[in-house]
VOPAGU-2260 file (C-alpha; in pm, 1 decimal, decimal comma):
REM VOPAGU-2260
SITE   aa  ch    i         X         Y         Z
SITE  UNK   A    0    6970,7   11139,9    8615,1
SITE  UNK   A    1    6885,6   10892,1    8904,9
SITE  UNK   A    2    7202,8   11048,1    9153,5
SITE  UNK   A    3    7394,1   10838,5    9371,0
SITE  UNK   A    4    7429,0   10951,6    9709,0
SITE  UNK   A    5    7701,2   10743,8    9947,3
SITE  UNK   A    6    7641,4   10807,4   10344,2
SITE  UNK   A    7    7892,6   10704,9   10594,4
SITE  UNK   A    8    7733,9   10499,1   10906,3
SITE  UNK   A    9    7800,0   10731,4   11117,8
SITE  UNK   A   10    7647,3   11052,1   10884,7
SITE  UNK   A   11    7293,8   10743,0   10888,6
SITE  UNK   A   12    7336,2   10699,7   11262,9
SITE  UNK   A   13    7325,9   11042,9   11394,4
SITE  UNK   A   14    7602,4   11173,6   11646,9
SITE  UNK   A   15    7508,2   11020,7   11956,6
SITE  UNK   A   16    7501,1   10666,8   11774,1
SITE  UNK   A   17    7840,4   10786,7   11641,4
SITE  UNK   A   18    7978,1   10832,2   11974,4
SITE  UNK   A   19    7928,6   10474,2   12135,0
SITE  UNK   A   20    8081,0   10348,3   11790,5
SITE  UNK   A   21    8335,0   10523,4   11863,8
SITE  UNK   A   22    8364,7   10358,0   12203,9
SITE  UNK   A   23    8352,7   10019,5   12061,0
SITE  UNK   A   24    8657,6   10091,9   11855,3
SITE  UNK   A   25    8847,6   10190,2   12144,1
SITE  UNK   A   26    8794,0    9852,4   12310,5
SITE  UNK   A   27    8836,6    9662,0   12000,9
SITE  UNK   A   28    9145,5    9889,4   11818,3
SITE  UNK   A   29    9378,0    9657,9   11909,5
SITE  UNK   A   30    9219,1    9375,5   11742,7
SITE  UNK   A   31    9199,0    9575,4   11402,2
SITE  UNK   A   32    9492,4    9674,9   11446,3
SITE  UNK   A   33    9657,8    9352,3   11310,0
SITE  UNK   A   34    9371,7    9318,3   11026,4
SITE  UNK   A   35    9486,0    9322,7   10697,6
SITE  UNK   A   36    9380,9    9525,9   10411,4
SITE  UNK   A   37    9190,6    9224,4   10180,9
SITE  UNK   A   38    8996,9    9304,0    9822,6
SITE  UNK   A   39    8858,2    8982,3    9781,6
SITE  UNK   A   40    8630,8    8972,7    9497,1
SITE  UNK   A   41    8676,3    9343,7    9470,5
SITE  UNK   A   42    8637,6    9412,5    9079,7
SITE  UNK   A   43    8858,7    9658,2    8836,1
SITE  UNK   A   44    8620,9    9892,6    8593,3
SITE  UNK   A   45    8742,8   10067,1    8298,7
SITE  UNK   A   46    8542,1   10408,8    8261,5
SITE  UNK   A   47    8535,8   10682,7    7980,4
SITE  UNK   A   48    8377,4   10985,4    8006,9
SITE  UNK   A   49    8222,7   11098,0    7670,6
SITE  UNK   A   50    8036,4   11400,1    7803,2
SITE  UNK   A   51    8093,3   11690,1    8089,2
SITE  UNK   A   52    7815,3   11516,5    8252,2
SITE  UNK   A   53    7977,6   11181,0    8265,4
SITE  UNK   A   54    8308,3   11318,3    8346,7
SITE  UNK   A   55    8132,1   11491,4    8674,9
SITE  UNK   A   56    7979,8   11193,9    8759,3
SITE  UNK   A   57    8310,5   11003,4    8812,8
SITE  UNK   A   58    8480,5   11317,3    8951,2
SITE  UNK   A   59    8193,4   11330,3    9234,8
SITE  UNK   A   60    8217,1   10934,7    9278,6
SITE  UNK   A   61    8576,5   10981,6    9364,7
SITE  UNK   A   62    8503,2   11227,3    9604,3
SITE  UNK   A   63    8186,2   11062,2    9802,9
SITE  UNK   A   64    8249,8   10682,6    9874,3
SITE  UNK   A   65    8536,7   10523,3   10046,7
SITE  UNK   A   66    8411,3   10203,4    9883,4
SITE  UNK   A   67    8596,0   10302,2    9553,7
SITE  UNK   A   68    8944,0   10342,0    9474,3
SITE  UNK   A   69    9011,1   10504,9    9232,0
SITE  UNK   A   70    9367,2   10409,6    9062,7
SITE  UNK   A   71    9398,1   10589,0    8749,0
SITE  UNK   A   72    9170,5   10961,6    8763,2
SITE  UNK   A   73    9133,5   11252,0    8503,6
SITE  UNK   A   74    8952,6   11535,1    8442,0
SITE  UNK   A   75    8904,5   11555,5    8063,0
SITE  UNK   A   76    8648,5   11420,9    7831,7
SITE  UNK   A   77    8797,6   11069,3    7646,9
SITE  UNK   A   78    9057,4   10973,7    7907,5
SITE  UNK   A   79    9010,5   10663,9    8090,9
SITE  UNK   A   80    8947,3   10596,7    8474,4
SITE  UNK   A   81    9051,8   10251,7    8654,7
SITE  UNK   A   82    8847,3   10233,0    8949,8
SITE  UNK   A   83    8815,1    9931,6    9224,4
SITE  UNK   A   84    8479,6    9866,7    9339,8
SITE  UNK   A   85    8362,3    9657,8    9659,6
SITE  UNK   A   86    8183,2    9392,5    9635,1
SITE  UNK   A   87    7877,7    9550,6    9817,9
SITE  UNK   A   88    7926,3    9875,2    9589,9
SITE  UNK   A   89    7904,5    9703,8    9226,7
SITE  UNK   A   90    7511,0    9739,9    9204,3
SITE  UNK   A   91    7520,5   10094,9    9295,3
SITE  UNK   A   92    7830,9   10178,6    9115,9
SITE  UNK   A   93    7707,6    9996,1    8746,1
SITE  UNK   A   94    7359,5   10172,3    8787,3
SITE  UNK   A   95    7527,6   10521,7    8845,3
SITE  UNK   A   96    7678,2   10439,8    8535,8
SITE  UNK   A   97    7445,2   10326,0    8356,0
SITE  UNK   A   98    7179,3   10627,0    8405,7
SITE  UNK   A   99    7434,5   10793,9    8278,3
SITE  UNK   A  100    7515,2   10650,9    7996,3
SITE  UNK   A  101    7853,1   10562,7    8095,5
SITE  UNK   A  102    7980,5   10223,4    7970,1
SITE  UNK   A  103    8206,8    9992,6    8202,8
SITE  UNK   A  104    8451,7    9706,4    8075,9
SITE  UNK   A  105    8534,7    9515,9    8346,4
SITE  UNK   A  106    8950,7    9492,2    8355,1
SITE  UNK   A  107    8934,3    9230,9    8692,7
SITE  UNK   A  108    8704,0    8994,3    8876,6
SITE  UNK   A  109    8913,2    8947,4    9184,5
SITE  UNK   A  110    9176,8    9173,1    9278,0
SITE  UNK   A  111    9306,3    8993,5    9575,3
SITE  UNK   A  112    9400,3    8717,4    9363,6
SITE  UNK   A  113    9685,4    8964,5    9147,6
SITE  UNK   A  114    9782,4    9069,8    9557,8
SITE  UNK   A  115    9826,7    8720,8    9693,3
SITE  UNK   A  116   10005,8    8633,2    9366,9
SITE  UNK   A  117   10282,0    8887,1    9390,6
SITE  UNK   A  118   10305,9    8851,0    9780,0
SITE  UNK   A  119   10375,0    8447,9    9694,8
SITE  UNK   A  120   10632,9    8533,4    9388,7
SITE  UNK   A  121   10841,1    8784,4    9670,5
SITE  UNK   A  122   10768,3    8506,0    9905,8
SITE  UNK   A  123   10956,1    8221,6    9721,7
SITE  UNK   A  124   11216,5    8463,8    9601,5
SITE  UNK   A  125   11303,2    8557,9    9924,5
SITE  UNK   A  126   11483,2    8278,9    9999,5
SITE  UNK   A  127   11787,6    8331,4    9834,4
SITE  UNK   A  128   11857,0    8659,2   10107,9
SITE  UNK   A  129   12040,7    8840,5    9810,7
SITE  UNK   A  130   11971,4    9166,9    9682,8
SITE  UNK   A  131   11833,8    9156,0    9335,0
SITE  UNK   A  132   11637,2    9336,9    9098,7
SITE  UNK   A  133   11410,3    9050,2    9015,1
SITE  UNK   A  134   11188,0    9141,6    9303,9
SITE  UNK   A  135   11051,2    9370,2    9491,0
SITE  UNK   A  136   11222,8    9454,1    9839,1
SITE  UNK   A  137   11042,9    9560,4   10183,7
SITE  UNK   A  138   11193,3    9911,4   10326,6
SITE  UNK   A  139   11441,0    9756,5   10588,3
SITE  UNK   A  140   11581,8    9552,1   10240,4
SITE  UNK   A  141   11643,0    9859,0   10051,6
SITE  UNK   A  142   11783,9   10051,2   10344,5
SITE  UNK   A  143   12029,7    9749,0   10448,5
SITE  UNK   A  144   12154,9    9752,6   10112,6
SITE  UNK   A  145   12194,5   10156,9   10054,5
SITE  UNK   A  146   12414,4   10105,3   10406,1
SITE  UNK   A  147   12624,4    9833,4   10217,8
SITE  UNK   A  148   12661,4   10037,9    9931,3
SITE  UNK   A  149   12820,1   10312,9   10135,1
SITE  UNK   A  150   13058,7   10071,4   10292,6
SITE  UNK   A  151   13154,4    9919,6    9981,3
SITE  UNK   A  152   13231,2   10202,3    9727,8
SITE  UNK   A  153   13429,4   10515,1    9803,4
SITE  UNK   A  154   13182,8   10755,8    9623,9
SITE  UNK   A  155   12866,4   10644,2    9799,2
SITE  UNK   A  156   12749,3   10872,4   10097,4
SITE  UNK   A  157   12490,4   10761,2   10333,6
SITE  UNK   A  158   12214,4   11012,3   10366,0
SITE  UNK   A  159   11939,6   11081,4   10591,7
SITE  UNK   A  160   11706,3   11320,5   10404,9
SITE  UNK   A  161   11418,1   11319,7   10721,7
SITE  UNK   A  162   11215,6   11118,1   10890,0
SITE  UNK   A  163   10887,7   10997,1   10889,1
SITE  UNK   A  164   10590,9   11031,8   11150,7
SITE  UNK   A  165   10663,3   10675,3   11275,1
SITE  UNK   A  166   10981,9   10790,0   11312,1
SITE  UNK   A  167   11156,9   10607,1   10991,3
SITE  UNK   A  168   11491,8   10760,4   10847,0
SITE  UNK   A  169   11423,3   10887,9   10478,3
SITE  UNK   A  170   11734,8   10710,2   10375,8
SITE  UNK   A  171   11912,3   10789,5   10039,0
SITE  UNK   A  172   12288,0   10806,8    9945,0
SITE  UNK   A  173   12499,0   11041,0    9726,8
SITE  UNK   A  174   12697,2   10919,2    9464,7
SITE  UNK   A  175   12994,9   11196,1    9382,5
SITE  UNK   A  176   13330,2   11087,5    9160,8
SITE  UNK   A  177   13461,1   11416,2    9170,2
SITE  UNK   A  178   13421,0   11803,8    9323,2
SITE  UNK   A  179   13239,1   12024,8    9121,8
SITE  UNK   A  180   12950,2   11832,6    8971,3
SITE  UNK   A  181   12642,7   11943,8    8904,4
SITE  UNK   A  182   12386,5   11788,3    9155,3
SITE  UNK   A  183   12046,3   11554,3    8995,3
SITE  UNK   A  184   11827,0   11499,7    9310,8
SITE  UNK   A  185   11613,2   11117,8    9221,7
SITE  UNK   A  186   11266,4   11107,4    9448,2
SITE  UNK   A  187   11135,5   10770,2    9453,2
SITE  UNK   A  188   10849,7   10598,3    9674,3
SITE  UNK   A  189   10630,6   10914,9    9740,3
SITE  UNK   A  190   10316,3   10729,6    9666,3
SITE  UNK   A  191   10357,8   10432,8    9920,7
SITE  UNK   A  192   10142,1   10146,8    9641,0
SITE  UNK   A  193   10386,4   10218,8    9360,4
SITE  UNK   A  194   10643,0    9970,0    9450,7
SITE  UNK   A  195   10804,0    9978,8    9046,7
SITE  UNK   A  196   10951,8   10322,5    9182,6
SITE  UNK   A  197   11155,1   10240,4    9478,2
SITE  UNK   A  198   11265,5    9975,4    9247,0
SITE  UNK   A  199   11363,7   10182,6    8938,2
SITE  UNK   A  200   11537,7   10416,0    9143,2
SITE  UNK   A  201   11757,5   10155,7    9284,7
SITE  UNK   A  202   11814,2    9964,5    8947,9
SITE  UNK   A  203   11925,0   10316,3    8786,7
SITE  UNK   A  204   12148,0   10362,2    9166,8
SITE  UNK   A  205   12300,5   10015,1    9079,2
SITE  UNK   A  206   12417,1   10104,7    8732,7
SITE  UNK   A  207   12560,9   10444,3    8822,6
SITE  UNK   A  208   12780,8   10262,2    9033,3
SITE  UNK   A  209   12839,4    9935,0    8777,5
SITE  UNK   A  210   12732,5    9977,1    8443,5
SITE  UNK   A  211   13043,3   10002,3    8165,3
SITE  UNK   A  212   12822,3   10151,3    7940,2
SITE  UNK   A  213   13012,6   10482,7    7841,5
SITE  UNK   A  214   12714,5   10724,8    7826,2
SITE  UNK   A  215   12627,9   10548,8    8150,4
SITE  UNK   A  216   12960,4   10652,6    8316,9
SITE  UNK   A  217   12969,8   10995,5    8156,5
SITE  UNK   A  218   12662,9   11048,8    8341,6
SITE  UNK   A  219   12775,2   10879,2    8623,7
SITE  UNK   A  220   13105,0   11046,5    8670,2
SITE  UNK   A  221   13029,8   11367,2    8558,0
SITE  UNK   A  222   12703,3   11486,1    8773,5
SITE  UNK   A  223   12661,9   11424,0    9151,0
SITE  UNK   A  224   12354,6   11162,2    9230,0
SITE  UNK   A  225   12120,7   11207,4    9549,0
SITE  UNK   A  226   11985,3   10882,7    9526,7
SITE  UNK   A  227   11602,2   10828,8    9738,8
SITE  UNK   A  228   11414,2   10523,0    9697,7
SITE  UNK   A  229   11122,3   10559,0    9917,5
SITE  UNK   A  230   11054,7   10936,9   10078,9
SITE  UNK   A  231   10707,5   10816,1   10250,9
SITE  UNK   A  232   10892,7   10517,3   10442,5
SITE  UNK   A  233   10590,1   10465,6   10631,0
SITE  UNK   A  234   10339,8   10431,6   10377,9
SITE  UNK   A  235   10568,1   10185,4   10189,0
SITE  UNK   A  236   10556,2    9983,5   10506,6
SITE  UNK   A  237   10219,4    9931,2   10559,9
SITE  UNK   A  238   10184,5    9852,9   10121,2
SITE  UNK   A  239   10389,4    9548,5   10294,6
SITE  UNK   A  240   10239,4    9494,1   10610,4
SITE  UNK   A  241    9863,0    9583,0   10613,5
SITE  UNK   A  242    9699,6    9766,2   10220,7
SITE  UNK   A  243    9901,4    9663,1    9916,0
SITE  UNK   A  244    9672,5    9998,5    9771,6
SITE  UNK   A  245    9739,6   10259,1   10013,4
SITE  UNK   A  246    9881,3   10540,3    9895,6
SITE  UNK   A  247    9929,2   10826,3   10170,9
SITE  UNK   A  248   10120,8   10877,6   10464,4
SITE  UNK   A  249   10026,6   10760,9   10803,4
SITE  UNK   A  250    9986,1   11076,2   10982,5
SITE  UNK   A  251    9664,2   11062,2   11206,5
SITE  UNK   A  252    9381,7   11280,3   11164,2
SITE  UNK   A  253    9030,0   11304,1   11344,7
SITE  UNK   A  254    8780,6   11101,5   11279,7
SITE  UNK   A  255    8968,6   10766,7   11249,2
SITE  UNK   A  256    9108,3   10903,3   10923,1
SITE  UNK   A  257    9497,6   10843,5   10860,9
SITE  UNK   A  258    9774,2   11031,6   10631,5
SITE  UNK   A  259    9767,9   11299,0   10350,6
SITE  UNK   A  260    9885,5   11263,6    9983,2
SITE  UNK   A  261   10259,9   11376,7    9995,6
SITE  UNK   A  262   10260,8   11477,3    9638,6
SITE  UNK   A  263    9961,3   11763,1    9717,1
SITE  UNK   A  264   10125,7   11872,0   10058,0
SITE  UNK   A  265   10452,5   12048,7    9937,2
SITE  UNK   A  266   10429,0   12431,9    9954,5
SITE  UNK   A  267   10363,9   12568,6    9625,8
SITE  UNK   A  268   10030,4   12690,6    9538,9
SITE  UNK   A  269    9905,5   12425,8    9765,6
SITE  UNK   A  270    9546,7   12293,7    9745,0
SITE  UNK   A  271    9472,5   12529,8    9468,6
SITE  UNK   A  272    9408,3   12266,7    9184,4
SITE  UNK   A  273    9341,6   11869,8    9188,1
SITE  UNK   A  274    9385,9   11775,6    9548,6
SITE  UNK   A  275    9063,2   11760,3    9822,1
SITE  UNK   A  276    9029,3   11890,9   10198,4
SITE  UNK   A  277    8872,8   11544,8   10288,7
SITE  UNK   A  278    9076,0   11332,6   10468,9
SITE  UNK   A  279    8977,1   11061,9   10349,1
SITE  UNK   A  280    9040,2   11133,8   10000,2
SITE  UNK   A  281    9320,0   10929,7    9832,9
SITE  UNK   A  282    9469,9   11352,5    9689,0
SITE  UNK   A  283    9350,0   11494,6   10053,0
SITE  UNK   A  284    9644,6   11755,2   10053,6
SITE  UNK   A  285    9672,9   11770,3   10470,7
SITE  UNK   A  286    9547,6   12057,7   10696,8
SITE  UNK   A  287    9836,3   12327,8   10569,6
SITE  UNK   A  288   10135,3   12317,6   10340,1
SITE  UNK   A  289   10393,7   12059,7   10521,0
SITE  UNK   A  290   10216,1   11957,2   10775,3
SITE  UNK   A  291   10348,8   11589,8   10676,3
SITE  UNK   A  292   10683,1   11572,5   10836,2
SITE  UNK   A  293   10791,5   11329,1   10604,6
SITE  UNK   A  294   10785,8   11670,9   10329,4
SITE  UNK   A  295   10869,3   11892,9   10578,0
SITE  UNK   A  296   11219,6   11773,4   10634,9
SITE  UNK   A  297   11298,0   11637,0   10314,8
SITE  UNK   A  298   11200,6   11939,3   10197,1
SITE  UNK   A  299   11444,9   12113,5   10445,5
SITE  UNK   A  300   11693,9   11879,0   10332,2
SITE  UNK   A  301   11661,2   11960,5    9950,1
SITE  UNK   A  302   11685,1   12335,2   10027,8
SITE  UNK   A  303   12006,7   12264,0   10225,4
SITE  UNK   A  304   12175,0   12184,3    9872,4
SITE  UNK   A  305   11978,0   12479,6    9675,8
SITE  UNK   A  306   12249,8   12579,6    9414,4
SITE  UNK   A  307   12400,5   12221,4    9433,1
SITE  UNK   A  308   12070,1   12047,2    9245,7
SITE  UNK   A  309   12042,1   12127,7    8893,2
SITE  UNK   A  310   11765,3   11861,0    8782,5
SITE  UNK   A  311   11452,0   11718,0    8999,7
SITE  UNK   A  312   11372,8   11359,6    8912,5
SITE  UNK   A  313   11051,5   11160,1    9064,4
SITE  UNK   A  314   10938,6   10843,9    9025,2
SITE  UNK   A  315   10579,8   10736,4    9012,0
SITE  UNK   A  316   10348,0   10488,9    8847,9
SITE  UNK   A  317   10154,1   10440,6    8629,4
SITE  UNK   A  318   10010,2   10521,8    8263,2
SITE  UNK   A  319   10377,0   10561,7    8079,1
SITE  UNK   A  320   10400,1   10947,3    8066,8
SITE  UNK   A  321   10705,3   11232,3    8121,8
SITE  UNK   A  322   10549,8   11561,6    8290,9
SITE  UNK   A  323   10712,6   11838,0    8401,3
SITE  UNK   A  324   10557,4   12169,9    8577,6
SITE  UNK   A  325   10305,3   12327,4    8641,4
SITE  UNK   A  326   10013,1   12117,5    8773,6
SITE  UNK   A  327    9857,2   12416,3    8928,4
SITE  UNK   A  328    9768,0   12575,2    8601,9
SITE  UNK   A  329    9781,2   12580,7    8229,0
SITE  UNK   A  330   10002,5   12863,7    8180,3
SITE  UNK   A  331   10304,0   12799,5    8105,9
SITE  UNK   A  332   10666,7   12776,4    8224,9
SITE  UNK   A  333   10917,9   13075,0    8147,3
SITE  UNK   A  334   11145,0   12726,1    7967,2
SITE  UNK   A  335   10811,1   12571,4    7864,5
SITE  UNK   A  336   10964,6   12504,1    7494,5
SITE  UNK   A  337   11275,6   12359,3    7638,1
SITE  UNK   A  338   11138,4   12149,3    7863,3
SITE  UNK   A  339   10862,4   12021,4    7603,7
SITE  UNK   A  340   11185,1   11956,5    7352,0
SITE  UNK   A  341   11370,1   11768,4    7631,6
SITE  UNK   A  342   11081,8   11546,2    7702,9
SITE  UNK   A  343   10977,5   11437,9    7364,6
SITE  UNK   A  344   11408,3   11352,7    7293,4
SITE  UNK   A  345   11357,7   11191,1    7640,5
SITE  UNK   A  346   11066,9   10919,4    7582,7
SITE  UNK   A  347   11159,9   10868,6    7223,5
SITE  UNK   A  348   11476,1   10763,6    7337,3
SITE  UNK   A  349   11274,6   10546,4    7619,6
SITE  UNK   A  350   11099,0   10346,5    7287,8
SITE  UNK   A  351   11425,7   10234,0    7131,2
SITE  UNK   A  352   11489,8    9899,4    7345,8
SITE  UNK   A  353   11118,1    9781,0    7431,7
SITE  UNK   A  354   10890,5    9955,7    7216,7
SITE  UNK   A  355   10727,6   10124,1    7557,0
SITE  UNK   A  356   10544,7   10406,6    7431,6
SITE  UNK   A  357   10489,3   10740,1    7659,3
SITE  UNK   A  358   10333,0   11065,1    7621,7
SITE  UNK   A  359   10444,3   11366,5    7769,7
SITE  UNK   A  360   10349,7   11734,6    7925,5
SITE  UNK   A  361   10295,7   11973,6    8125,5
SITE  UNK   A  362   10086,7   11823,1    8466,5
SITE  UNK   A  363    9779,0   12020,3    8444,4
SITE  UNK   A  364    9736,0   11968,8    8035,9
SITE  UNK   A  365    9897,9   11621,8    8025,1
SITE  UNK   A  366    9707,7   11477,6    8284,5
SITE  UNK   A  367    9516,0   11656,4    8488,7
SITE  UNK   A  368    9565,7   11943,2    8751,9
SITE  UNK   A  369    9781,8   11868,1    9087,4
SITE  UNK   A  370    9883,3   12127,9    9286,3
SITE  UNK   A  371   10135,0   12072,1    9587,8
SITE  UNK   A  372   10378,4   11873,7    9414,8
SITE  UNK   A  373   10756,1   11815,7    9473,9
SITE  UNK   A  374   10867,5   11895,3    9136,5
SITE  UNK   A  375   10684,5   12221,7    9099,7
SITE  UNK   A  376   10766,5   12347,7    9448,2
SITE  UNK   A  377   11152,4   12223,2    9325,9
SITE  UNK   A  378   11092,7   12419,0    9016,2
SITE  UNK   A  379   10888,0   12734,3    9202,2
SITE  UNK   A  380   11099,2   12739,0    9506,2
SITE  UNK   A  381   11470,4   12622,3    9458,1
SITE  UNK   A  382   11497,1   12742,4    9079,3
SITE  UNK   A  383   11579,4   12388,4    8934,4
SITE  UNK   A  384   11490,9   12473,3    8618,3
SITE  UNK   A  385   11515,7   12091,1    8462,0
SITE  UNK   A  386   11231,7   11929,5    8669,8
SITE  UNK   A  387   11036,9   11628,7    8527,0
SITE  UNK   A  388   10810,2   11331,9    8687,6
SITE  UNK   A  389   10806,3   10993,2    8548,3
SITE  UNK   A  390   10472,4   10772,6    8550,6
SITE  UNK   A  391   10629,5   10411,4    8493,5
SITE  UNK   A  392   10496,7   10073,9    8325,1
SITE  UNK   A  393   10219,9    9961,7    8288,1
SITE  UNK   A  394   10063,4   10203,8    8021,1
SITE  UNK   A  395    9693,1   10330,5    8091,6
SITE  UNK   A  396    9557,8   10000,6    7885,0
SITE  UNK   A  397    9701,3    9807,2    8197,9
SITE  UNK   A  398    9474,8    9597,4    8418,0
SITE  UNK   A  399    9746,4    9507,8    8672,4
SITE  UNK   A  400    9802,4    9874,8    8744,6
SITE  UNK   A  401   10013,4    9921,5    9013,8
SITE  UNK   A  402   10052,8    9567,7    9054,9
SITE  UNK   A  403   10321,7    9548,2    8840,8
SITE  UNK   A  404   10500,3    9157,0    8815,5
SITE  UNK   A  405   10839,9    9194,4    8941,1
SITE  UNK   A  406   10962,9    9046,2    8559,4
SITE  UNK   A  407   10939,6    9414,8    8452,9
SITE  UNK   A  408   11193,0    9583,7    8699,0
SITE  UNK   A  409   11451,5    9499,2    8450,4
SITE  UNK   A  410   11336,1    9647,8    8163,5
SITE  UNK   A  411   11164,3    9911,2    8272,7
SITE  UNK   A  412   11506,8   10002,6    8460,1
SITE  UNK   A  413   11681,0    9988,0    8160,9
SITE  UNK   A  414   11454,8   10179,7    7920,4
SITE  UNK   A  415   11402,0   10418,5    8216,6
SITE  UNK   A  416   11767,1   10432,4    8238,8
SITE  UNK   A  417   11784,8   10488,7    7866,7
SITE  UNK   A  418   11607,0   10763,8    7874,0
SITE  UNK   A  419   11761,7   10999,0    8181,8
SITE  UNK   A  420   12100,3   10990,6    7963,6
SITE  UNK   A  421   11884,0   11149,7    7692,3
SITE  UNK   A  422   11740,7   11376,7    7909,9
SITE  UNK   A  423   12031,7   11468,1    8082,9
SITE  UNK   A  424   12224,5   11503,5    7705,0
SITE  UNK   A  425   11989,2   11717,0    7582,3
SITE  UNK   A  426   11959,8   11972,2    7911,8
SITE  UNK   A  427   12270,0   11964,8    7909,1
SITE  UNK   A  428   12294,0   12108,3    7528,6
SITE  UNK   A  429   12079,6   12353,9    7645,1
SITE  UNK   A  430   12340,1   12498,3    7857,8
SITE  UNK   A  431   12081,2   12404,1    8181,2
SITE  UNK   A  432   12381,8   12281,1    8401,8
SITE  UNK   A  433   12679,8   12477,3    8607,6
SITE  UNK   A  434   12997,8   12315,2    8688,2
């Protein structure tokens, strides 16, 4: 196999070449720091492993060029990778491939084109200054309108579940009818680029608060709702100001490198499985167990109210699947049955209004391993026994990814919507939740 190596400039320059680059980028930083993130003629493969050896091939890829971004990862034989390639890194990237045997379909030409397309459709929509959910919403949107939630219904609580390196309020609100109820704690926004989840979380928030559906209000009325949109506020931010793709934090490190994966960096077997100590890595799972504030004081914050939270909901995208722990190993959960049961009621219920198919799992079997997570270290640290994440539209047959067109906020709210009263019924019958 002919292997491909990626070097960084500064690894081909040597260190004292490295040191009057880094020089330069003192004098110039403030120039790039209003540069935005573009992917002009950047292309979208499609990649299945048939073999081990193909499978490590992808898996070391992912690990040695920052000139790939990889959106949709695995690590079993069969299961598909979406990967975006730089223009400069095609050649080398198809013949890596191609010595291995490792056939590529080609899902996009030009992904800057699906970017400046959905940054024109929020553009034009913009205009009317209301609060919809036929579009997607920057952070100071979705906080203005939590804050008018709270001042126009009596059961709404504002909440401020932490704060973010650059200082941003982790804003969320409860949601309480009466004393007593069992507590569901909804995470939304941990991956900055997956902007459906912010959005889900505050379609589902609306309809807790309007829908006259009765299984809605039974859930409604009878549970208490903390309700956050977007726990890596700054992240989400720069989706919107700077890289519609980037996906960790904004925490500094050495090296010019910035922010850690917030879903690696929660203290629970951390960096045992699936995450990398690079920091450049996309899954780089920070120096030491919350050392991203932004987890470290929501995660204070969630322990404040351990007895209170009965169920653990988070919001991702994509690939259309319902996991629940562990993503740290195979072995299974003490409730492994239960939770299995509750998930495949769940996403069947999910298929009834759309058709929108989903698989389901444990993390590490389902779809790959992840260690670090907020809904194990929910489950492995607070005891909340019903603990599940969603991945949201599109399915893994998606070339959009997590360029989702704001059309789909609506349905997948409602199917998504759909499917938590399932869940919730059938916990529920299980006896999972304490009044």
């Amino acid at each position: 196999m002919k292997k491909l190596v990626c070097y960084s400039k500064r690894e081909k320059m040597g260190l004292s070449a490295a040191v009057a680059i880094v020089a330069v980028w003192l004098c110039i930083g403030v120039t790039y720091a209003n540069e935005v993130a573009r992917y002009d003629n950047y292309k979208v493969y499609e990649a299945i492993p048939s073999s081990n050896s193909q499978l490590k091939l992808l898996n070391e890829l992912e690990e040695s060029s920052d000139s790939l971004i990889f959106l949709k990862s695995s690590n079993k034989v069969g299961e598909k990778f979406n990967i975006v390639v730089a223009p400069h890194k095609v050649a080398d990237f198809t013949e890596a491939l191609y010595n291995e045997g490792i056939s590529a379909k080609l899902l996009e030409t030009n992904l800057q084109k699906s970017i400046d397309g959905e940054k024109h459709r929020m553009m034009s929509r913009r205009a009317n200054e209301s609060f919809d959910f036929n579009d997607y919403y920057e952070l100071e949107d979705i906080h203005a309108w939590l804050e008018k939630l709270a001042s126009q219904y009596d059961q709404v609580e504002l909440l401020d579940g932490g704060h973010s390196f650059e200082n941003r309020s982790i804003k969320g609100v409860k949601v309480s009818y009466k004393s007593g109820n069992p507590g569901i704690f909804v995470e939304g926004g941990i991956h900055a680029r997956e902007w459906i989840s912010p959005a889900t979380v505050a379609y589902i928030l609306n309809e807790l608060l309007t829908s006259t559906d009765p299984k809605v209000r039974y859930i409604a009325e009878n549970y208490d709702w903390y309700m956050f949109p977007s726990v890596n506020p700054d992240g989400y931010v720069y989706t919107h100001k700077k890289d519609r793709l980037w996906r960790k934090t904004r925490t500094p490190y050495s090296g010019g490198c910035f922010g850690a994966d917030p879903n690696r960096n929660w203290d629970f077997h951390w960096a045992e499985q699936g995450t990398s100590n690079q920091c450049k890595s996309d899954i780089y799972a920070g120096p030491h167990p919350f050392s991203e504030v932004e987890t470290k004081t929501l995660s204070q914050f969630i322990t404040s109210l351990k007895g209170k939270i009965q169920a653990y909901i988070s919001f991702h995208s994509y690939s259309q699947l319902l996991l629940f722990p562990y993503g740290h190993t195979n072995e299974h959960t003490p409730n492994h049955n239960d939770l299995n049961d509750i998930a495949n009621a769940t996403i069947a219920s999910l298929a009834k209004r759309y058709g929108t198919r989903y698989t389901f799992g444990n993390t590490y079997d389902a779809i790959y391993p992840a260690s670090g997570a907020s809904m194990d270290w929910a489950y492995g640290k607070l005891g909340v026994n019903i603990s599940y994440t969603y991945e949201l539209r599109p399915g893994q047959e998606s070339s959009g990814g997590f360029i989702l067109p704001p059309k789909q906020i609506v349905p997948t709210g409602e199917e998504t919507l759909d499917s938590l009263v399932t869940l919730l019924e059938e916990s529920q019958r299980r006896g999972y939740y304490e009044n």
